[in-house]
ChimeraX commands (.cxc) that place a marker at each C-alpha (Angstrom):
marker #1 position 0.00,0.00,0.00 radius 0.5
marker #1 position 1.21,3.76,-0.78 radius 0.5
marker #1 position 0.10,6.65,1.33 radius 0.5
marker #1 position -1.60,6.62,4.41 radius 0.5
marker #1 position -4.26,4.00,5.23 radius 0.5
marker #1 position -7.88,4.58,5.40 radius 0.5
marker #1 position -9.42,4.28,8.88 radius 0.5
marker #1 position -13.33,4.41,9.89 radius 0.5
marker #1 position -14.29,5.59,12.63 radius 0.5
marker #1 position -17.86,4.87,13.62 radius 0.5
marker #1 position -20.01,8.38,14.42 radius 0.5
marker #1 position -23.36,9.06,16.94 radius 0.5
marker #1 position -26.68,10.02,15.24 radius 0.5
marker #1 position -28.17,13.09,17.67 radius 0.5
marker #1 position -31.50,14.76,17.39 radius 0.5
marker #1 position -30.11,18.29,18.46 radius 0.5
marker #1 position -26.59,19.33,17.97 radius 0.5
marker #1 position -26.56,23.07,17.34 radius 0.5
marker #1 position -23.80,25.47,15.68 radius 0.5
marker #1 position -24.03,28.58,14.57 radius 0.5
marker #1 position -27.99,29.33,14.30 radius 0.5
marker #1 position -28.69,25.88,13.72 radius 0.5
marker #1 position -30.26,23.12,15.62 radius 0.5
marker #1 position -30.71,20.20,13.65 radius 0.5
marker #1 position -29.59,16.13,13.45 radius 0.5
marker #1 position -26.67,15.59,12.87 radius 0.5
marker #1 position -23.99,12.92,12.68 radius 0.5
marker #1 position -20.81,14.27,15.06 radius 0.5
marker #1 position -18.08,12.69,16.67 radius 0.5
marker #1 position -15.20,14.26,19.49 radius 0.5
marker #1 position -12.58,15.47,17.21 radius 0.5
marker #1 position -10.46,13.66,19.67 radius 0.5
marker #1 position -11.00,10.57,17.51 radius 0.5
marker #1 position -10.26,11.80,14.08 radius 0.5
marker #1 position -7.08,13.72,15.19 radius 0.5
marker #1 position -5.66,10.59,16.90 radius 0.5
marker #1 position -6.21,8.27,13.75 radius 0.5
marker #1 position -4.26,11.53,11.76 radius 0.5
marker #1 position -1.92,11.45,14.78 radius 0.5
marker #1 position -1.00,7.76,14.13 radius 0.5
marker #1 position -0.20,8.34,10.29 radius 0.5
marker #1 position -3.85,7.07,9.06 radius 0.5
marker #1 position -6.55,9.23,7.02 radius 0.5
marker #1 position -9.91,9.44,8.85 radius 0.5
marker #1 position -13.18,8.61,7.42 radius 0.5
marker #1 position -16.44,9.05,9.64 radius 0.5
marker #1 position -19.51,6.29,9.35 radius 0.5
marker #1 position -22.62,7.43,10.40 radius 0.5
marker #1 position -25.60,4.83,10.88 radius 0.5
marker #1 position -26.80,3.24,8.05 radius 0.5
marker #1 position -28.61,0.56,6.54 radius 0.5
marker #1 position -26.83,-2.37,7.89 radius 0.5
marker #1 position -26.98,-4.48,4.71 radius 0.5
marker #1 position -24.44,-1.66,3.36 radius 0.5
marker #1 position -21.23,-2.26,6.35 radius 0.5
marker #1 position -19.69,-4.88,3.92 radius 0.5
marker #1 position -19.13,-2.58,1.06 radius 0.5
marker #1 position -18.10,0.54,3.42 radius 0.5
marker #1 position -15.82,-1.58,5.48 radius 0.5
marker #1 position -14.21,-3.31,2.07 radius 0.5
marker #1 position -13.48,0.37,0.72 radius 0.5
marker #1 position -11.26,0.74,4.14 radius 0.5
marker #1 position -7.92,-0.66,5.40 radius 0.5
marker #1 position -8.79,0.12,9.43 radius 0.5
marker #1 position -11.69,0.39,11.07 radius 0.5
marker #1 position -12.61,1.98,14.54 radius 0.5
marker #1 position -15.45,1.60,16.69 radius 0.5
marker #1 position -15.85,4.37,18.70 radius 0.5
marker #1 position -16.72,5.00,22.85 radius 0.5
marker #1 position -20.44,6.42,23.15 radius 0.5
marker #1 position -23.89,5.36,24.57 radius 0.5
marker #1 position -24.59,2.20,26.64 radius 0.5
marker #1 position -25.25,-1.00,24.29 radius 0.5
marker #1 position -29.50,-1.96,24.27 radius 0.5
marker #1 position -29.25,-5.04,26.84 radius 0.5
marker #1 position -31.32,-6.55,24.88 radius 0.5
marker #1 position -28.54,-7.35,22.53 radius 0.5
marker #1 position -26.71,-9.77,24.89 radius 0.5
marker #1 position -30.34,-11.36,26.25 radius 0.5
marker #1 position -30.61,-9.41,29.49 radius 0.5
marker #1 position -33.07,-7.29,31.28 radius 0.5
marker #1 position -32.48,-3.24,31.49 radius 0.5
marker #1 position -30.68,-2.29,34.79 radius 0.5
marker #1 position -32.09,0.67,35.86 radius 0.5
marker #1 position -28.63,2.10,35.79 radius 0.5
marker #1 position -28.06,1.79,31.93 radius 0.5
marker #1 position -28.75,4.48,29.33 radius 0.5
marker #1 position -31.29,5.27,26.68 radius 0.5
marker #1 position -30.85,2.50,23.80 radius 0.5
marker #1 position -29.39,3.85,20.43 radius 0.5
marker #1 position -31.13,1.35,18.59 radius 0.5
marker #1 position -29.71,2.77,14.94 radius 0.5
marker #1 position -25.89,3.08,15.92 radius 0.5
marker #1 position -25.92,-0.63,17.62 radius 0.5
marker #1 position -27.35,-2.20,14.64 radius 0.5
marker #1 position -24.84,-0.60,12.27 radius 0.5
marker #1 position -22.05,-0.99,14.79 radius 0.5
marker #1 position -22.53,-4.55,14.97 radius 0.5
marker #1 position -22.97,-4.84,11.17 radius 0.5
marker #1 position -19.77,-3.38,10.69 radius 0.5
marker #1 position -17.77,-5.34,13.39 radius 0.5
marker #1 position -19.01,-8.84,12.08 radius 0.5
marker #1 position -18.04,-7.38,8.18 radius 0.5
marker #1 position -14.54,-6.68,9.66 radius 0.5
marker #1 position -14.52,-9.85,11.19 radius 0.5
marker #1 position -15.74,-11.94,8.19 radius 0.5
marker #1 position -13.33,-9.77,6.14 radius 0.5
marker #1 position -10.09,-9.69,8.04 radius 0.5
marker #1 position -10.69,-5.82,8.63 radius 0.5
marker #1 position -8.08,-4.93,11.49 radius 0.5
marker #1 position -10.53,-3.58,13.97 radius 0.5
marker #1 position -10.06,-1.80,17.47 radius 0.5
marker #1 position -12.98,-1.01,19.56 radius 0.5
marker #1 position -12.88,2.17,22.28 radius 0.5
marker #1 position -14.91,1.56,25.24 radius 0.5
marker #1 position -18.57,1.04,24.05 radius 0.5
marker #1 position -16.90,-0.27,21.19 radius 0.5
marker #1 position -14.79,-3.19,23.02 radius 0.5
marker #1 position -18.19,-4.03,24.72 radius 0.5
marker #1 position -20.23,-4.49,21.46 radius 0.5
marker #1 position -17.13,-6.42,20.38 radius 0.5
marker #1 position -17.72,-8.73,22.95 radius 0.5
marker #1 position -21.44,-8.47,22.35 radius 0.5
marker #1 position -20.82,-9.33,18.50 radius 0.5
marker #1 position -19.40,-12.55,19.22 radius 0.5
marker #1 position -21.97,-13.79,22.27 radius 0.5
marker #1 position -20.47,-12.19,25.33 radius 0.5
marker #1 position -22.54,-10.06,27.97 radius 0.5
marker #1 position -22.13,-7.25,30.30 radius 0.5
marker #1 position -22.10,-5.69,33.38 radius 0.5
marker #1 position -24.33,-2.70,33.65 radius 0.5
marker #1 position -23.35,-0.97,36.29 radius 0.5
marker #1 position -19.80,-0.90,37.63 radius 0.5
marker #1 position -18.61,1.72,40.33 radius 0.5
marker #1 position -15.48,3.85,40.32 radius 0.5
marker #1 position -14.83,3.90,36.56 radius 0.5
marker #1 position -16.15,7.21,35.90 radius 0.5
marker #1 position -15.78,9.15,38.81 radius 0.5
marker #1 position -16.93,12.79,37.57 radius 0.5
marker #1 position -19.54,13.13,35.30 radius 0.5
marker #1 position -18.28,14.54,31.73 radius 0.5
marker #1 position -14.84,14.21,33.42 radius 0.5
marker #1 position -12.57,11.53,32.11 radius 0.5
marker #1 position -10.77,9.92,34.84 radius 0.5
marker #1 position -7.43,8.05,34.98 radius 0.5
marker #1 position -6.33,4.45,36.30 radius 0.5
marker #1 position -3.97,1.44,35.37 radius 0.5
marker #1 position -3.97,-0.94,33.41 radius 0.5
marker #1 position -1.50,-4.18,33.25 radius 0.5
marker #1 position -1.04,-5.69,29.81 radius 0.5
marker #1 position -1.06,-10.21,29.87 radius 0.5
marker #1 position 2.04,-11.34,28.56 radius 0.5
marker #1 position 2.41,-12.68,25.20 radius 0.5
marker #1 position -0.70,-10.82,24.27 radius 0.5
marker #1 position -1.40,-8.39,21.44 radius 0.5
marker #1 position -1.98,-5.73,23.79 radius 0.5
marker #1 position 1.74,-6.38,25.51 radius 0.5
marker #1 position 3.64,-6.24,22.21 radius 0.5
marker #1 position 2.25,-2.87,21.61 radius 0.5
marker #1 position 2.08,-1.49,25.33 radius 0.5
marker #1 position 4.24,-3.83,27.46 radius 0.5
marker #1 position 4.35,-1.87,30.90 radius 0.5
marker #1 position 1.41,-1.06,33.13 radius 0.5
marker #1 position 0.10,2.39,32.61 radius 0.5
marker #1 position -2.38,5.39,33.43 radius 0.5
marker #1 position -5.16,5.39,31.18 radius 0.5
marker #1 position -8.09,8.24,30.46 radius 0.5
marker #1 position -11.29,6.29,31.96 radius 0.5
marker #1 position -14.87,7.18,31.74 radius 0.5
marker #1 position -16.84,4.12,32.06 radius 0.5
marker #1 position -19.76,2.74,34.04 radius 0.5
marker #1 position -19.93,-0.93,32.06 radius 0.5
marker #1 position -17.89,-4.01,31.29 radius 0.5
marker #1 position -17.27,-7.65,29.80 radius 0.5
marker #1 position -18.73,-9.81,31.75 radius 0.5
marker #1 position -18.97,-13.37,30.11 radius 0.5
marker #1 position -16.35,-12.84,27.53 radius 0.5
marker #1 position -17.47,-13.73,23.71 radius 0.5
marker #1 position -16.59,-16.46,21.37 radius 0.5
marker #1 position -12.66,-16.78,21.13 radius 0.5
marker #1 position -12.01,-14.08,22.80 radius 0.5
marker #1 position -9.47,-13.50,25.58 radius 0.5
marker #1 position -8.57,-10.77,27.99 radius 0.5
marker #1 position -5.15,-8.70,27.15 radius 0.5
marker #1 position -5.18,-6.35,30.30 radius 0.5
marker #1 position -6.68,-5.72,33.48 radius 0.5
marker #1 position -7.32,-2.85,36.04 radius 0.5
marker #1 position -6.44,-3.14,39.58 radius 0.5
marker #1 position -10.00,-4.54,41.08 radius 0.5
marker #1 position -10.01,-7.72,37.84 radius 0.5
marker #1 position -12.08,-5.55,35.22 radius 0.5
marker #1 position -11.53,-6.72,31.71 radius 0.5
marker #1 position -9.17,-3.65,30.43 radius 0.5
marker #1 position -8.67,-4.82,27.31 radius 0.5
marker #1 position -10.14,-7.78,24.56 radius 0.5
marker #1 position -8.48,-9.72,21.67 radius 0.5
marker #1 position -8.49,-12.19,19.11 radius 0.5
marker #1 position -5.83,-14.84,18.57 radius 0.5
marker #1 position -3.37,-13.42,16.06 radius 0.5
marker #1 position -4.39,-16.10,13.41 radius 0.5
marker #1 position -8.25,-14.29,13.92 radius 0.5
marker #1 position -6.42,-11.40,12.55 radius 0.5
marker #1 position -5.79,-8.07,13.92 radius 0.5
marker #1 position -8.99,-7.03,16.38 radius 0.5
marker #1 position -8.67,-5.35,19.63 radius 0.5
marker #1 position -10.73,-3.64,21.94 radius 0.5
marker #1 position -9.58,-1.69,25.01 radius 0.5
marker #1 position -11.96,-0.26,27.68 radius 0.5
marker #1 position -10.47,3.40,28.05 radius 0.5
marker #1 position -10.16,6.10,25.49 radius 0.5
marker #1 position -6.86,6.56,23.83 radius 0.5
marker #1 position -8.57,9.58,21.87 radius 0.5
marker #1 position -8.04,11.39,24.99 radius 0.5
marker #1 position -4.35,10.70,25.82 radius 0.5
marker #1 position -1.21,11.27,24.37 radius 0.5
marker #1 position -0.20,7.79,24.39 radius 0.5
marker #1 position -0.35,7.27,20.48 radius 0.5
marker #1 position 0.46,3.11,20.63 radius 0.5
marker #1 position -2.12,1.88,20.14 radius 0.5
marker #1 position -3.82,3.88,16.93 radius 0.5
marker #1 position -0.47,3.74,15.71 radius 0.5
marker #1 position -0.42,-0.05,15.78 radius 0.5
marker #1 position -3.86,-0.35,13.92 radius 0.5
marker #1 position -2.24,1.96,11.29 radius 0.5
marker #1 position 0.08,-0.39,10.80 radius 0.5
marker #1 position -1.95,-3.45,10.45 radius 0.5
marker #1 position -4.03,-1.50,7.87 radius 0.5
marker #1 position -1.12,-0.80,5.98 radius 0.5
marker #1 position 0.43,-3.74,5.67 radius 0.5
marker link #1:1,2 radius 0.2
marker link #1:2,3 radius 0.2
marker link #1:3,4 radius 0.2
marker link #1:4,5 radius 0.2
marker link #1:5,6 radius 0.2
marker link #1:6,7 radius 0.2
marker link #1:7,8 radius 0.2
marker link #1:8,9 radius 0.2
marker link #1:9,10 radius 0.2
marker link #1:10,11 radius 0.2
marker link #1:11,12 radius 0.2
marker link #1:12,13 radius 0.2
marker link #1:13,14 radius 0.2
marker link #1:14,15 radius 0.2
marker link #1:15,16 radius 0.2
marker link #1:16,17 radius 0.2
marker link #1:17,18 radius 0.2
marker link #1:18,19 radius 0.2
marker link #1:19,20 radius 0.2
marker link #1:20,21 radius 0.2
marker link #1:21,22 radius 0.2
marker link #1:22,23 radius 0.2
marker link #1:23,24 radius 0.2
marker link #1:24,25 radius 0.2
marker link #1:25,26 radius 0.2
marker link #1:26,27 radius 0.2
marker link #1:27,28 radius 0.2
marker link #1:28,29 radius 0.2
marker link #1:29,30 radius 0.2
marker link #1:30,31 radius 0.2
marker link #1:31,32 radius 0.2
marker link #1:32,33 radius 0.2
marker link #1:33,34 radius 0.2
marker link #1:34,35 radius 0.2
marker link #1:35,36 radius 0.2
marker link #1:36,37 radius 0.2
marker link #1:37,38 radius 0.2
marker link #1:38,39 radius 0.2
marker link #1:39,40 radius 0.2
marker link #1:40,41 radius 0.2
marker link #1:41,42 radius 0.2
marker link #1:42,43 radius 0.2
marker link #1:43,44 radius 0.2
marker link #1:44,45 radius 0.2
marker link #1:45,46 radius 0.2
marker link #1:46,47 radius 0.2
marker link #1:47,48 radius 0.2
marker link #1:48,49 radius 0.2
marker link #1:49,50 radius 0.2
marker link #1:50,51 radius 0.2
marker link #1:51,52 radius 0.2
marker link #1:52,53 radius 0.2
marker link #1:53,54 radius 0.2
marker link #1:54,55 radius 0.2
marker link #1:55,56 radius 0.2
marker link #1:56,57 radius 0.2
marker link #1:57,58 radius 0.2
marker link #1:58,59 radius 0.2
marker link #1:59,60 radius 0.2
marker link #1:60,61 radius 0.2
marker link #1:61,62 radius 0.2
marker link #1:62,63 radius 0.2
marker link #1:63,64 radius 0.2
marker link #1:64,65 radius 0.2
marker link #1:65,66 radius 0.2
marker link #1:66,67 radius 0.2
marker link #1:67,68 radius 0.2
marker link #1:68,69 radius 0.2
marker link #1:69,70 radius 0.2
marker link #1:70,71 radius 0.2
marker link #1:71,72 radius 0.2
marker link #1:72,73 radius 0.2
marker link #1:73,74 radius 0.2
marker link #1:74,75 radius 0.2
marker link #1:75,76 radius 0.2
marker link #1:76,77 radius 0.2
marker link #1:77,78 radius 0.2
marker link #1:78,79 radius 0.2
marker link #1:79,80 radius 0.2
marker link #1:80,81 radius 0.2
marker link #1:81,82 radius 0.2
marker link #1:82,83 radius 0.2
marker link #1:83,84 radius 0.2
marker link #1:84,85 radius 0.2
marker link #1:85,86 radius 0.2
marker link #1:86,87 radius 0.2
marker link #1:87,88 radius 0.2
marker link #1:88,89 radius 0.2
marker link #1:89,90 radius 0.2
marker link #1:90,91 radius 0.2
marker link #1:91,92 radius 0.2
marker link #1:92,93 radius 0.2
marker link #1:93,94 radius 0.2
marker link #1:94,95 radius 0.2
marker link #1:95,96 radius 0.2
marker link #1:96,97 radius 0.2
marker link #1:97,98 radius 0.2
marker link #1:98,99 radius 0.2
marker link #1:99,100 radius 0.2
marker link #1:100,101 radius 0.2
marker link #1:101,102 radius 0.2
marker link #1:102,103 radius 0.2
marker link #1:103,104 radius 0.2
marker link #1:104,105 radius 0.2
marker link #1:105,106 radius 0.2
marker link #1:106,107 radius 0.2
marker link #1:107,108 radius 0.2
marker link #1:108,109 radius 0.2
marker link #1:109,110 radius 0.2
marker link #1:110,111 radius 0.2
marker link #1:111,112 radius 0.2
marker link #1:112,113 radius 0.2
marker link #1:113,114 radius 0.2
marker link #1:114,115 radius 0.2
marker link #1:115,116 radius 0.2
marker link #1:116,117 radius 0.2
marker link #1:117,118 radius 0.2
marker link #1:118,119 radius 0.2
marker link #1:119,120 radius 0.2
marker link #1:120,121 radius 0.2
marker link #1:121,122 radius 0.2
marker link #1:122,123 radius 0.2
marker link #1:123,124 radius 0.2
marker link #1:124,125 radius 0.2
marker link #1:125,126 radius 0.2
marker link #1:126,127 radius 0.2
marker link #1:127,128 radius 0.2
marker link #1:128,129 radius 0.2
marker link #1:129,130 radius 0.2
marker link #1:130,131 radius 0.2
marker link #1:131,132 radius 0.2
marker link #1:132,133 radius 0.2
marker link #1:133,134 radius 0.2
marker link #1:134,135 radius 0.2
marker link #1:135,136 radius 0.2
marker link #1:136,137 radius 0.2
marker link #1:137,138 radius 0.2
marker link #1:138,139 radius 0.2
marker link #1:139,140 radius 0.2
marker link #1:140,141 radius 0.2
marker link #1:141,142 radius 0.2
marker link #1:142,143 radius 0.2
marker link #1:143,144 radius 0.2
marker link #1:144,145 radius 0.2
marker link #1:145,146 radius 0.2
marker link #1:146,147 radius 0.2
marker link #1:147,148 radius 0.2
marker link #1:148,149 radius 0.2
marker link #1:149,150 radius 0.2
marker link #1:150,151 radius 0.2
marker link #1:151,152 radius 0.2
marker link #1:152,153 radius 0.2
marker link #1:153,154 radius 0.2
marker link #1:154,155 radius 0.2
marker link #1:155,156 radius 0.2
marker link #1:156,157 radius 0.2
marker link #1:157,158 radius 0.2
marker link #1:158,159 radius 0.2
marker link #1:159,160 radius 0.2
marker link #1:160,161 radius 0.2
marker link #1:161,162 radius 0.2
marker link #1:162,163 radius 0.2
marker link #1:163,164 radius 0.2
marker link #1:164,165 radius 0.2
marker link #1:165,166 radius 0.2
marker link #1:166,167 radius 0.2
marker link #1:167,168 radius 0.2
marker link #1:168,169 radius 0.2
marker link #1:169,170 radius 0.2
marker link #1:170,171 radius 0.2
marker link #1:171,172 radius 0.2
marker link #1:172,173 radius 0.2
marker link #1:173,174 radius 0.2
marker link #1:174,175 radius 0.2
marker link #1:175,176 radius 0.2
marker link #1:176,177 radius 0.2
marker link #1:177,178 radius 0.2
marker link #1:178,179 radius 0.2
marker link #1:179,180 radius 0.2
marker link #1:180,181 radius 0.2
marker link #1:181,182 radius 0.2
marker link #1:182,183 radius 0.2
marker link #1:183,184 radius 0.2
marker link #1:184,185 radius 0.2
marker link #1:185,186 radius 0.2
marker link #1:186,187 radius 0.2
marker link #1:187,188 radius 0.2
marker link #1:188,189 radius 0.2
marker link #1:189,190 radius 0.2
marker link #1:190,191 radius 0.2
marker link #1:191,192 radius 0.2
marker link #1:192,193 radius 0.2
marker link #1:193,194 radius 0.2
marker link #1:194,195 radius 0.2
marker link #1:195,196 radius 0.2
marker link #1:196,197 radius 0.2
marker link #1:197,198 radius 0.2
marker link #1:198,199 radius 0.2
marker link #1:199,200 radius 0.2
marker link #1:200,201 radius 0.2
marker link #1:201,202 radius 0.2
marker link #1:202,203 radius 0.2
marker link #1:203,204 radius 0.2
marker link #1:204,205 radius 0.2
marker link #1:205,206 radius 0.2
marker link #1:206,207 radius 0.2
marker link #1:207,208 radius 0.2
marker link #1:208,209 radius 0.2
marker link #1:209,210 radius 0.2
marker link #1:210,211 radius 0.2
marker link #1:211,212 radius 0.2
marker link #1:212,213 radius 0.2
marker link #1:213,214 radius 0.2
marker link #1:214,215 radius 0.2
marker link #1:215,216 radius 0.2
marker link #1:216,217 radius 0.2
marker link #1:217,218 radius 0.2
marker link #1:218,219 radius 0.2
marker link #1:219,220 radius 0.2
marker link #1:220,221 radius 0.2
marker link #1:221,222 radius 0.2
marker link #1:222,223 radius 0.2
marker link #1:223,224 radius 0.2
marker link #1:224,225 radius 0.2
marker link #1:225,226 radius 0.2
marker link #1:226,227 radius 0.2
marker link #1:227,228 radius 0.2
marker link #1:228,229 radius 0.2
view
């Protein structure tokens, strides 16, 4: 491949975003995500929701994909009745986020989920979650910070071998981990940190923080590379 690889990074639908004298729908992301994937040497390309029948041919036109942090997955996805505790379901954004991860999958895609997008990962491939976990997201709208330890031999490890501080805002996690799956790092109290596939699976990962908000560029960087190669 010449130039730099194509990476797509999965957007929110909203009702109400406003700018300038305008209040209408619109499809936004943080810039936090786009500006790491041009950080890490890739070209950014945003995916709204969308007919899910069409995340084959969107994720065969790229070489990366990303699915990005956002809104608690619909329990009803994984078979489980709505805590109290979880969010309004985006009904629209997990039915093209899970079309796209299982087209990566079946296509070899190297994927990385961010938060939300490590738990519909897991919920892709039969896992379930925990609704409500305490401490992960301390401050509301404030990302947080705690570490993680990497499991030797992992994919995780050979990209980020040492424990370190990561931005955390987070009030789910894995629970009963999908379908050939397996852990690649942990926080202090045993939360799943961080998801993979076995290297002959391809190139999919899925960590629980949000690199977008760090200046630890590792792990984008090591998508990048997998796309280009």
């Amino acid at each position: 491949m010449t130039g730099r690889p194509l990476i797509g990074v999965s957007t929110y639908l909203e009702t109400g975003a406003r700018w300038g004298v305008w209040e209408l729908e619109a499809a936004l992301l943080p810039a936090a995500y786009p500006r790491l994937v041009q950080r890490a040497g890739g070209l950014a390309a945003l995916l709204p929701p969308d007919d899910p029948d069409r995340a084959a041919a969107a994720v065969a036109r790229l070489d990366g994909l990303v699915i990005a942090g956002g809104p608690d997955v619909d329990p009803a996805r994984y078979g489980a009745e709505r805590d109290p505790r979880t969010g309004p379901p985006a009904q629209a954004r997990d039915t093209w986020e899970l079309a796209l991860i299982r087209a990566a999958l079946d296509g070899g895609t190297p994927l990385l989920g961010v938060c939300r997008g490590m738990q519909l990962l897991n919920v892709a491939l039969g896992g379930t979650l925990v609704q409500h976990l305490d401490g992960h997201a301390e401050v509301v709208g404030v990302f947080g910070g705690h570490p993680v330890k990497p499991v030797p031999g992992s994919l995780y490890a050979g990209i980020v071998p040492e424990e370190t501080t990561v931005p955390t805002y987070h009030h789910q996690a894995v629970d009963r981990i999908g379908a050939g799956l397996v852990p690649s790092a942990y926080a202090a109290d045993g939360t799943v940190e961080a998801l993979e596939l076995p290297a002959d699976r391809g190139w999919v990962l899925g960590v629980q923080w949000h690199p977008e908000m760090g200046e630890d560029l590792r792990v984008m960087r090591a998508l990048v590379a997998a796309a280009g190669s």
